[in-house]
N, C-alpha and C positions, 0 to 999 in steps of 0.2 A: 085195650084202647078201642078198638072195633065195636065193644058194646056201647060207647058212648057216641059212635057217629052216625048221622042221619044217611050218609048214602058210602058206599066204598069204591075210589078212586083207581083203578088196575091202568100203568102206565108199561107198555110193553114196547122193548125193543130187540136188540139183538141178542140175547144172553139169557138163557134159562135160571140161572142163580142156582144160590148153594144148596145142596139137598139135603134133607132130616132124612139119613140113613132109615132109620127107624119107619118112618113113611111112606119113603121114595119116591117121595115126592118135593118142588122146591119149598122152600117157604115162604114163599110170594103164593104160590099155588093153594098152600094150606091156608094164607089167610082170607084167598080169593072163597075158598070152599068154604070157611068157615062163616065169610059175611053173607055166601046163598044162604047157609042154614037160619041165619038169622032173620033174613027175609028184607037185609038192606037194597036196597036199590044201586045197581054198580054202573059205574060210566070209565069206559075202557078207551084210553089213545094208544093206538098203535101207531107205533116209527114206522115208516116208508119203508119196505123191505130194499129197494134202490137206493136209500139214503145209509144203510149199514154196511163202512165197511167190511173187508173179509177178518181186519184185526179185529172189529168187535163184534164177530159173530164169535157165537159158542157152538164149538164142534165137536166139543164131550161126546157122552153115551148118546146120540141120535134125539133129545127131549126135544130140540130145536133144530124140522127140517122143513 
């Protein structure tokens, strides 16, 4: 899908997502990486780190500190 959009959308908040063992990376991250290669232009919102409760922070492996 990414090959067919003009610019790629990264909406960030509390929570790292699920990880592609394989990668190690999430796959939010791989699609993030894979719209640079393409050379989309990316527009990123990030949530208010004050606006995340402690319920929806992800405190997994350390990806989100």
């Amino acid at each position: 899908m990414i090959d067919e959009c003009d610019f790629y959308l990264l909406v960030i908040g509390g929570r790292y997502g699920s990880i592609d063992e394989e990668a190690g990376v999430s796959y939010t991250e791989k699609e993030y990486n894979y719209a640079k290669t393409k050379g989309l232009p990316v527009l990123v919102l990030i949530k208010k780190s004050s606006a995340i409760t402690e319920s929806e922070k992800d405190t997994g492996d350390g990806k989100y500190d």
